[in-house]
C-alpha positions in Angstrom: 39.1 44.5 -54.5 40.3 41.2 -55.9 42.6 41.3 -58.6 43.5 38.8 -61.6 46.5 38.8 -63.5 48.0 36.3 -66.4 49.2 33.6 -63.6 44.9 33.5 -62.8 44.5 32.4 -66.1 41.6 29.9 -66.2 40.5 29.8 -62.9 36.7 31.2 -61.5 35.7 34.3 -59.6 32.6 34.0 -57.0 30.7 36.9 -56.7 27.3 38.8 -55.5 26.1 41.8 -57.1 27.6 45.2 -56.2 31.1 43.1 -56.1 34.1 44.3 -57.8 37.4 43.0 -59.2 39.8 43.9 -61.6 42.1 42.1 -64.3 45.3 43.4 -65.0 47.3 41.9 -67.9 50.7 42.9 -69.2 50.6 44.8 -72.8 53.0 46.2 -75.5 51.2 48.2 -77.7 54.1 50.0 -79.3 54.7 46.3 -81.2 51.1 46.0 -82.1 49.9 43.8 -79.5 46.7 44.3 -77.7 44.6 42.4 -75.3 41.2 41.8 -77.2 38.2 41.0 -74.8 35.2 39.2 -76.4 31.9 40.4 -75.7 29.7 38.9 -72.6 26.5 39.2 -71.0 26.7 43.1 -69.5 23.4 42.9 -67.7 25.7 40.6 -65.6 28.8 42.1 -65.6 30.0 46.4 -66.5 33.1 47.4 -66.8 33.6 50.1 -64.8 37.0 51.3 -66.1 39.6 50.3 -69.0 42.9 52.1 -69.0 46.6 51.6 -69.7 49.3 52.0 -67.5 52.6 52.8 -69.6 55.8 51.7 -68.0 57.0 54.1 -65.1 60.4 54.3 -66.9 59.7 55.1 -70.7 61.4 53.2 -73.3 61.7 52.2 -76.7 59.3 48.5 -77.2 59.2 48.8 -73.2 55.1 47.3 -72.2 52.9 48.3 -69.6 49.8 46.8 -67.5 46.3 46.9 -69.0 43.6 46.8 -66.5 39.9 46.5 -66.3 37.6 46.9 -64.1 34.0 45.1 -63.2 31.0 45.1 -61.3 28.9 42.5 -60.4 25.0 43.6 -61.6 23.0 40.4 -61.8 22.7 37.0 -60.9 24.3 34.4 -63.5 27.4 32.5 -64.9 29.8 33.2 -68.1 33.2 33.2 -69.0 35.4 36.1 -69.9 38.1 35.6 -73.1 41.2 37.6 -73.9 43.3 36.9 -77.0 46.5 38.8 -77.0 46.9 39.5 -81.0 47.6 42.3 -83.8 44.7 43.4 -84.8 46.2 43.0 -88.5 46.6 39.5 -88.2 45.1 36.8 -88.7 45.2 33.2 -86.9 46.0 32.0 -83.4 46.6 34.6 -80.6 50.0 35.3 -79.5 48.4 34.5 -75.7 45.2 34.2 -74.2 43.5 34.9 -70.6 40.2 33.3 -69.4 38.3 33.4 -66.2 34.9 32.4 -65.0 32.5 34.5 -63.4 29.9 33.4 -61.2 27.3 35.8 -59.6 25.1 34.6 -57.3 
């Protein structure tokens, strides 16, 4: 399984249906920041799986690894967009994470 992390940002995936990847993208939620993913096309892509991975060593403010999981269902092209933001706030995201999905 392919797997995309902040350094991927930007860049394009080539797939076939029944293909799978994962994105993994570092999170602190204990300061209020979250990774937001805006919504797609699903006949093309599912997630599979969404989870958090806290830090293996617990600690006050300390972040951990969000990480979804996709698989390719249909034929087509989009874009996937992550904004790294409080949900309580308004105006540009702290960070943000794109990537390009072909299925073909």
């Amino acid at each position: 399984m392919t797997t995309y992390a902040e350094r991927d940002d930007g860049t394009s995936a080539s797939l076939t249906p029944g293909d799978v990847f994962a994105v993994r993208l570092a999170e602190t939620p204990t300061t209020g920041y979250r990774w937001h993913l805006s919504d797609w096309d699903h006949s093309i892509l599912e997630v599979t799986r969404e989870e958090f991975h806290p830090p293996s060593t617990p600690r006050s403010g300390a972040g951990g690894e969000h990480v979804w999981e996709f698989v390719a269902r249909a034929p087509g092209h989009l874009s996937l967009h992550w904004a790294y933001r409080r949900r309580w706030e308004s105006g540009s995201p702290a960070k943000t994470f794109s990537l390009t999905v072909s299925v073909s």
